[in-house]
RODO-2510 file (C-alpha; in nm, 4 decimals, decimal comma):
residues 353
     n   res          X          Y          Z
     1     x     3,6599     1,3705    -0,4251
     2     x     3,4486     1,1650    -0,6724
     3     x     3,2540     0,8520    -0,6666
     4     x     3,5605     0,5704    -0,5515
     5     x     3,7831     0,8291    -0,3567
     6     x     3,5779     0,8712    -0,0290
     7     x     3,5382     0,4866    -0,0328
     8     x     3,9210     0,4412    -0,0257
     9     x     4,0161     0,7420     0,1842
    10     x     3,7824     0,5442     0,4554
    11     x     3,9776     0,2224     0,3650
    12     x     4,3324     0,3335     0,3676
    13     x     4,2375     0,5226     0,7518
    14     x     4,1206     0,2101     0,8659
    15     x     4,3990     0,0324     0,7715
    16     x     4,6908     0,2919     0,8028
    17     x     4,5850     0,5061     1,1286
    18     x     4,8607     0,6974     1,1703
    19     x     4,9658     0,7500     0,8066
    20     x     5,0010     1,0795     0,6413
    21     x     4,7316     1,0929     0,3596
    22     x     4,7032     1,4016     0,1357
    23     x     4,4252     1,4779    -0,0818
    24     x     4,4132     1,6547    -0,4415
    25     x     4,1361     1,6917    -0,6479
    26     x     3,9152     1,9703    -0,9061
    27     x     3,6587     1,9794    -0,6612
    28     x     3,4539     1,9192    -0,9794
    29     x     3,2277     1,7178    -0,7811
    30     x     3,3390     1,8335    -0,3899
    31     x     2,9035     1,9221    -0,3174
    32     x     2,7623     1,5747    -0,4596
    33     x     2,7308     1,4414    -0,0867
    34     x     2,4786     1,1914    -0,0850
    35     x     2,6200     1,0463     0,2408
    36     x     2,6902     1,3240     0,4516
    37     x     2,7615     1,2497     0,7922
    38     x     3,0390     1,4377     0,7738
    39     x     3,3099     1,5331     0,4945
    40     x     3,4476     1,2499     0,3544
    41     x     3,8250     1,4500     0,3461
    42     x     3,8100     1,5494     0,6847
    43     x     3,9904     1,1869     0,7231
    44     x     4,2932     1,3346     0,5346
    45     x     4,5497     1,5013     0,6939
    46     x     4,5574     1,7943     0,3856
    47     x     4,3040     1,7978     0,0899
    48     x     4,4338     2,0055    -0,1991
    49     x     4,2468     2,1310    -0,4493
    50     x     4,4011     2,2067    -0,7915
    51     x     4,3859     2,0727    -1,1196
    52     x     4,5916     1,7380    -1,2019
    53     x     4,7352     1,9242    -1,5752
    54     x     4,9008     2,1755    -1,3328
    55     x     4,9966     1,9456    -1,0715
    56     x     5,1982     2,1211    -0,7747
    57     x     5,5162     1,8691    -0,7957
    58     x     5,6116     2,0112    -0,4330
    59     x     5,3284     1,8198    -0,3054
    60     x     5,5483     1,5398    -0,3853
    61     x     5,8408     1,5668    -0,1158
    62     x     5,8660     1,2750     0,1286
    63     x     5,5755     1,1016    -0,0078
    64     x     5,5865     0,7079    -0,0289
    65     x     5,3042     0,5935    -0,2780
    66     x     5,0242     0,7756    -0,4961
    67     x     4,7521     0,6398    -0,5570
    68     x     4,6363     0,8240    -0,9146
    69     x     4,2593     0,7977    -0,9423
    70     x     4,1965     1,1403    -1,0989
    71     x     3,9956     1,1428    -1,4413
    72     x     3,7460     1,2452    -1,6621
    73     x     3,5355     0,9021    -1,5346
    74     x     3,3063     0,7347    -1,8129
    75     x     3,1961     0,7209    -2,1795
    76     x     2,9471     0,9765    -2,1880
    77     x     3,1519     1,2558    -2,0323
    78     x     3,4777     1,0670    -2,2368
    79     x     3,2678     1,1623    -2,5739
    80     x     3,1302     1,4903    -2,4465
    81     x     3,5027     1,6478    -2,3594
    82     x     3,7484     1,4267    -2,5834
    83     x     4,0400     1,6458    -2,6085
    84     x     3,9992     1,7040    -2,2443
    85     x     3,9666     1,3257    -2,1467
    86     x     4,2895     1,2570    -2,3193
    87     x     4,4681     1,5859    -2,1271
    88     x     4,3874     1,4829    -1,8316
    89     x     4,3510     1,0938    -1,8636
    90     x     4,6420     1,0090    -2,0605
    91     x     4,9474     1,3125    -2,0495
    92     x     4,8686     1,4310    -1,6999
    93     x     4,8548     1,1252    -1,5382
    94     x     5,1812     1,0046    -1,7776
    95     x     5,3208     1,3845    -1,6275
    96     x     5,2502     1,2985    -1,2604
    97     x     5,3736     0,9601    -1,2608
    98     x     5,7331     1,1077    -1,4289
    99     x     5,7679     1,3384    -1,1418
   100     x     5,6983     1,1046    -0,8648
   101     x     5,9715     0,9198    -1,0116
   102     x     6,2087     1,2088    -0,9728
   103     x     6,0558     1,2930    -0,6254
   104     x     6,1020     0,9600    -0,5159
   105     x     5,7988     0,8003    -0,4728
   106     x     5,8462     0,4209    -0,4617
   107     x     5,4862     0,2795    -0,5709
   108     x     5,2565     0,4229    -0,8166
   109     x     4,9219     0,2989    -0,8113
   110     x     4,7072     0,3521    -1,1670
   111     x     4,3322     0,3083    -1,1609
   112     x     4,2558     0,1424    -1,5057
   113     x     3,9893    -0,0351    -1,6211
   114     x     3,8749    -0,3658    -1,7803
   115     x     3,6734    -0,1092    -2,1008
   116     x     3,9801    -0,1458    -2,2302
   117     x     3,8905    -0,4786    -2,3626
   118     x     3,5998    -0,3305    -2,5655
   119     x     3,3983    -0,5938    -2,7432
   120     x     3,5105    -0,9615    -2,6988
   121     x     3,3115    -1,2487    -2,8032
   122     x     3,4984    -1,5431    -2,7722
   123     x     3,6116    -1,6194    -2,3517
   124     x     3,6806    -1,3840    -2,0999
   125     x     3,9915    -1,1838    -2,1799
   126     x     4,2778    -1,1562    -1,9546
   127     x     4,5860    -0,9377    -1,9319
   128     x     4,7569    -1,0649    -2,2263
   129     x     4,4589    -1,0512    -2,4592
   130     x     4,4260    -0,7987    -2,7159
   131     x     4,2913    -0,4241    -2,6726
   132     x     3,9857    -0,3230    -2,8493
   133     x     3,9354     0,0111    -2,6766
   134     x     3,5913     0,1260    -2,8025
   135     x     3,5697     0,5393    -2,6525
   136     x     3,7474     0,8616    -2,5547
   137     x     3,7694     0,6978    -2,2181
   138     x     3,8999     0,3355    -2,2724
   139     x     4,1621     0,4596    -2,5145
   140     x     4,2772     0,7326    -2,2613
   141     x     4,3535     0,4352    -2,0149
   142     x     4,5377     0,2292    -2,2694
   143     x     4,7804     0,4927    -2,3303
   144     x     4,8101     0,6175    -1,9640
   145     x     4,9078     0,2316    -1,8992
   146     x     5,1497     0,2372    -2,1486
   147     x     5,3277     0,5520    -2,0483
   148     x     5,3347     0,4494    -1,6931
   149     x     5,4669     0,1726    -1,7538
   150     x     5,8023     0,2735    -1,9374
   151     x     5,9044     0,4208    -1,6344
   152     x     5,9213     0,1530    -1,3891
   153     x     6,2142     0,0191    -1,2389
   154     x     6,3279    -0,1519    -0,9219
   155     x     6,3397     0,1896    -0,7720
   156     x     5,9231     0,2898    -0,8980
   157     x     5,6938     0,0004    -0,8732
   158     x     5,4088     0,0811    -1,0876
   159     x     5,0716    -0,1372    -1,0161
   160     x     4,7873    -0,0643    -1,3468
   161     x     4,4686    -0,1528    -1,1703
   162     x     4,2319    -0,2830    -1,4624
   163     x     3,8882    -0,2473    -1,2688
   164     x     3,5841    -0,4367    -1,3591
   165     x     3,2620    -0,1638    -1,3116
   166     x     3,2172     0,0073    -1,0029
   167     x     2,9313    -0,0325    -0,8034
   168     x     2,7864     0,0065    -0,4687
   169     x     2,6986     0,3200    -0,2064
   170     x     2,9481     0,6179    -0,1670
   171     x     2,9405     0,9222     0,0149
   172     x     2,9348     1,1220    -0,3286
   173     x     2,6964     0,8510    -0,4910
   174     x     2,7069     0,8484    -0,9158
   175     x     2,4142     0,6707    -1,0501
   176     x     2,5418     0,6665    -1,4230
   177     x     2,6873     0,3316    -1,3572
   178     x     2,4662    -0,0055    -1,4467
   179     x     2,3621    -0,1362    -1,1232
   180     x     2,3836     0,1999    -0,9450
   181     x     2,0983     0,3445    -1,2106
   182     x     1,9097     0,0094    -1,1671
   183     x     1,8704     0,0432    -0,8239
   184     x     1,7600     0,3737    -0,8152
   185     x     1,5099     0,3647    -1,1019
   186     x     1,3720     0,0706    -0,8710
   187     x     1,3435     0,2932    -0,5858
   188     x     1,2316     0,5213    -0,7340
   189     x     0,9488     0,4494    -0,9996
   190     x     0,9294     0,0601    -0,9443
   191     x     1,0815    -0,0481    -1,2791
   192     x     1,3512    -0,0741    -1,4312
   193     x     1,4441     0,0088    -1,8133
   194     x     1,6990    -0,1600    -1,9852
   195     x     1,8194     0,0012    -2,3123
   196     x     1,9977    -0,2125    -2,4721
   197     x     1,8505    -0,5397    -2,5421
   198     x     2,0561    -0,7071    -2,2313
   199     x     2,2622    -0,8858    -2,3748
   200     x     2,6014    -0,7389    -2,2900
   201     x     2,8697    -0,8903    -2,0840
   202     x     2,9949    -0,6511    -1,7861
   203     x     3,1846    -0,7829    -1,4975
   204     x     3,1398    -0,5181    -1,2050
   205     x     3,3264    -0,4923    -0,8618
   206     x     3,1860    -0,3004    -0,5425
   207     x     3,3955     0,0237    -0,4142
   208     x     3,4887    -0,1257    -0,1285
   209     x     3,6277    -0,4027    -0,3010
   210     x     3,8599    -0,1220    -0,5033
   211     x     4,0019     0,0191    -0,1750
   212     x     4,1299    -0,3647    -0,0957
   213     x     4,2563    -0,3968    -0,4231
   214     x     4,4073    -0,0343    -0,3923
   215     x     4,5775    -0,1109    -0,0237
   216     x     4,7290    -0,4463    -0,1877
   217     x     4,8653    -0,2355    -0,4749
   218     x     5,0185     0,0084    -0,2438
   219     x     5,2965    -0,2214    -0,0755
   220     x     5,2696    -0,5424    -0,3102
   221     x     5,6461    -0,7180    -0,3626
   222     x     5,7844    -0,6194    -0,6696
   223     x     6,0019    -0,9481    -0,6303
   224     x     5,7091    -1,1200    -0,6766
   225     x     5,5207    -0,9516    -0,9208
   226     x     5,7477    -0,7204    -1,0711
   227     x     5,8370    -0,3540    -1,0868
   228     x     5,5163    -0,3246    -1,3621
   229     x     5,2205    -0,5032    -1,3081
   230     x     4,8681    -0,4698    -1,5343
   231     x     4,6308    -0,6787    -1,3321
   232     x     4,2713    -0,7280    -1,3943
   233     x     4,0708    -0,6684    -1,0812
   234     x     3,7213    -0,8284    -0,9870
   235     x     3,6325    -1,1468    -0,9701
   236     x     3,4931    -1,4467    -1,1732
   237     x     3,1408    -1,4923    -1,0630
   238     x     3,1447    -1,1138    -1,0840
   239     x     3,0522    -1,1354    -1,5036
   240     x     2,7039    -1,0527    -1,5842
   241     x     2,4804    -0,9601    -1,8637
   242     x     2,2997    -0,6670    -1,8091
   243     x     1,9324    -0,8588    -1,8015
   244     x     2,0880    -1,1107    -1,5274
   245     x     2,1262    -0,7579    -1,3287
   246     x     1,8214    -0,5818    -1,3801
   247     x     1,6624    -0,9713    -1,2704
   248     x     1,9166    -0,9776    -0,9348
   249     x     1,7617    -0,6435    -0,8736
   250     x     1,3747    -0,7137    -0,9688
   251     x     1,4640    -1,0257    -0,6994
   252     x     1,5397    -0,7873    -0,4255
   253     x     1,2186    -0,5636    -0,5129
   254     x     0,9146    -0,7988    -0,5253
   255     x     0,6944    -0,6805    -0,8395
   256     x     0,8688    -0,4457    -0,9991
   257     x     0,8712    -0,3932    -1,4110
   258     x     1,1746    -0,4730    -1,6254
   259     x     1,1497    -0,4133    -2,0103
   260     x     1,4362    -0,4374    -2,2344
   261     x     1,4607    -0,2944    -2,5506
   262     x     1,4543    -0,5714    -2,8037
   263     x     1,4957    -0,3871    -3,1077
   264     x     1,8118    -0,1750    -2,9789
   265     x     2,1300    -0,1529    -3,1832
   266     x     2,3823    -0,4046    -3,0575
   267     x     2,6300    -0,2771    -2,7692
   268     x     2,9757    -0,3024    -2,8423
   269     x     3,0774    -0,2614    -2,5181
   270     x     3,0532    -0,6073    -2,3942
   271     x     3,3103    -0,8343    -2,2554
   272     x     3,3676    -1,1432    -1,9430
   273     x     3,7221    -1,0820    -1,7806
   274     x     3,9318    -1,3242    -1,6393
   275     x     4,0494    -1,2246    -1,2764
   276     x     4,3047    -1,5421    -1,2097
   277     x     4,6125    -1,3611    -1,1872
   278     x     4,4557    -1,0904    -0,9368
   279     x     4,3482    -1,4085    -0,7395
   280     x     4,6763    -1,5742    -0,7572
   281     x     4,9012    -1,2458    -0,6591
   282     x     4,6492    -1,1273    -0,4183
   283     x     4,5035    -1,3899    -0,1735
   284     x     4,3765    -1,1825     0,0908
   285     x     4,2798    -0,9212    -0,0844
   286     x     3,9937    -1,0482    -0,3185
   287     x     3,6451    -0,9587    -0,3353
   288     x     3,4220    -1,0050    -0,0639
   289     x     3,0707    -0,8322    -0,1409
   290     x     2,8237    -1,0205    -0,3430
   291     x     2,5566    -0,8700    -0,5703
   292     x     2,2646    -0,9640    -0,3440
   293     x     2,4828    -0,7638    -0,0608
   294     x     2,5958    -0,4549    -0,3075
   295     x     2,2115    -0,3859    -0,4066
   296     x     2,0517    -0,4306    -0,0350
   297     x     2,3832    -0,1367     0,0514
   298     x     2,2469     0,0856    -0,2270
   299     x     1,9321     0,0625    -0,1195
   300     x     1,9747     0,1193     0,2488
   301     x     2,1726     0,4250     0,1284
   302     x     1,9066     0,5726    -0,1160
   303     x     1,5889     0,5365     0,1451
   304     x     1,7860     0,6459     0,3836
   305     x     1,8604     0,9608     0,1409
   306     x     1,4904     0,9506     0,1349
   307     x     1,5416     0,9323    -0,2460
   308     x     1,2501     0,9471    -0,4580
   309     x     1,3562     1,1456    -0,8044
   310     x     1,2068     0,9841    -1,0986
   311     x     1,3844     1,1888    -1,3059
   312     x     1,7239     1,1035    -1,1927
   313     x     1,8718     1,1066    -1,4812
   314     x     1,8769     1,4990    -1,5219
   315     x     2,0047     1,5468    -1,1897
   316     x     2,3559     1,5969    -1,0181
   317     x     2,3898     1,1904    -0,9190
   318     x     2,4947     1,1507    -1,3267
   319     x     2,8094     1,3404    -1,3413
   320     x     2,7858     1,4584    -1,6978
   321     x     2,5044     1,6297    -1,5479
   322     x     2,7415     1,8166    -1,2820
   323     x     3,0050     1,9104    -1,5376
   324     x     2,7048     2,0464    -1,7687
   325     x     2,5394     2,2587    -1,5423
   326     x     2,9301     2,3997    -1,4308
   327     x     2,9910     2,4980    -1,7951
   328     x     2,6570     2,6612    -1,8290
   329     x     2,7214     2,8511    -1,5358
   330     x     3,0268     2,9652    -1,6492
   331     x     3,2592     2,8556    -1,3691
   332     x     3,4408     2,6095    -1,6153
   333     x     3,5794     2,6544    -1,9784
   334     x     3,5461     2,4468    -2,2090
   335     x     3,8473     2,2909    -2,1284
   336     x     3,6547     2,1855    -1,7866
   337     x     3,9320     2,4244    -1,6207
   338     x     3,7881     2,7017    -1,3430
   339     x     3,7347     3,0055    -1,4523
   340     x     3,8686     3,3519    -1,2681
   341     x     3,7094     3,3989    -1,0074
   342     x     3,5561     3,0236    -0,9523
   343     x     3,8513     2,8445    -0,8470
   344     x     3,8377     2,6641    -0,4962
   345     x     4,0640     2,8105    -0,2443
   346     x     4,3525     2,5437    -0,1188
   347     x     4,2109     2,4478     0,2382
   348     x     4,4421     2,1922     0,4431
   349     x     4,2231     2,0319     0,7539
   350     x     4,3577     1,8875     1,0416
   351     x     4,2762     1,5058     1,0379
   352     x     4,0120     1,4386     1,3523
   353     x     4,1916     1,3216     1,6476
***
């Protein structure tokens, strides 16, 4: 129920009609619709709501594959809530992939990331480069692989999905991603502010892109890829600085105003990622949006949210934001759990006929 999850719930229906897809989630961000034609769940046969450290391991019975997408999702909430990043990133996902072994899952699908690379000057780094995992957040994903990972076997494939940046329109929209934010702040004010000083490598992949990747992962051979696979997933011509983005974008707006910070510290968070083995194992499953198409989709999807908030960045679409205003309220501790009193009630819809 966050950013990615609608986009692959869509996906995996379109794909798998008749399949029996259940939902579990916080519900941290369940009210950020910023697409909503209807609930994005409502495609689920049950949606759950719990939290992930607590996980209900009867949920597991007869199920075939999870797909494990649940975390505390970027830097900036990584370094806000630490301790609670590495609880939920690292041991409960390590937790919930143990007992799907037991239950009898066959396929475990992890959503990594390619931050895990952290600062790497020299090439684009592949899978068997070395680590330099720079936050709370890229670190929780190294050792969430690793854990994983010991416990496949020919009977528990386990698939570590090393995503380049997400990007693109979602029915619960976050705008604290790079292209996301400069989209918006050209919507919205008619310039764009870079601050950094541009110069940093990201390679970025739109969310539809991820649910391919995701339904590939699902039911990929294990004969021919083995019962652990860590796979880098984007594509090539996908690497960008962050100027060559905020320019792509000033294309698509005629006239609008990009400065860059020139004097900003350096940003260690910069890397190119090689994608050749995704290509090679996964043929039919590679990217297919281009930038030109992933920033006309975000833009169609913020007019026609009739979006016009200059200040943006204070608002619900950055999720920091969301959990911020939730522990001011009082309806999470500070270990982002609900308090009594706050916590959703377990609802299970019937899937639409």
């Amino acid at each position: 129920m966050g950013y990615v999850g609608p986009v692959v719930v869509r996906h995996l229906r379109s794909v798998w009609a008749d399949a029996e897809l259940i939902g579990f989630d916080m519900g941290y961000f369940a009210q950020c619709l910023t697409s909503p034609r209807f609930f994005p769940e409502a495609l689920l046969n049950e949606q759950h709501f719990g939290d992930v450290r607590r996980f209900p391991m009867d949920l597991l019975r007869g199920v075939d594959a999870v797909l494990h997408l649940a975390a505390i999702s970027n830097d900036p909430m990584g370094n806000a809530f630490e301790q609670v990043t590495l609880d939920i990133n690292h041991r409960a996902s390590v937790d919930l992939a143990r007992h799907a072994k037991i239950s009898g899952v066959r396929s475990f699908v992890f959503a990594s990331s390619c931050s895990v690379y952290g600062y790497a000057e020299r090439g684009a780094r592949n899978e068997a480069s070395p680590l330099d995992p720079l936050t709370a957040y890229a670190k929780s994903k190294v050792l969430s692989e690793q854990g994983v990972g010991l416990l496949a076997d020919s009977e528990f494939t386990v698939t570590c999905l090393r995503f380049a940046t997400a990007c693109g329109m979602s029915e619960r929209l976050r705008l604290d991603l790079v292209l996301n934010d400069f989209v918006a702040s050209a919507v919205a004010t008619n310039k764009i502010t870079i601050l950094s000083d541009g110069s940093p490598w990201r390679p970025l992949i739109h969310v539809n892109d991820m649910a391919r990747a995701i339904e590939w992962a699902i039911e990929r051979d294990p004969n021919v890829s083995g019962n652990l696979l860590v796979v880098n997933v984007g594509a090539d011509e996908w690497n960008y600085q962050v100027k060559t983005l905020a320019e792509a974008v000033g294309h698509a707006f005629p006239g609008i105003e990009i400065s860059i910070n020139k004097s900003a510290q350096p940003d260690k968070r910069s890397y190119r990622v090689d994608f050749a083995r995704f290509r090679s194992l996964a043929p039919n499953h590679q990217p297919r949006i281009d930038l030109t198409t992933a920033i006309n989709g975000l833009r169609a999807g913020l007019e026609q949210m009739n979006f016009h908030d200059q200040d943006f960045r204070k608002s619900q679409l950055m999720r920091l934001n969301t959990l911020s205003v939730l522990r001011k309220s009082d309806v999470l501790n500070d270990n982002l759990e609900w308090t009594t009193g706050s916590r959703s009630p377990d609802v299970q819809p019937n899937r639409p006929q």
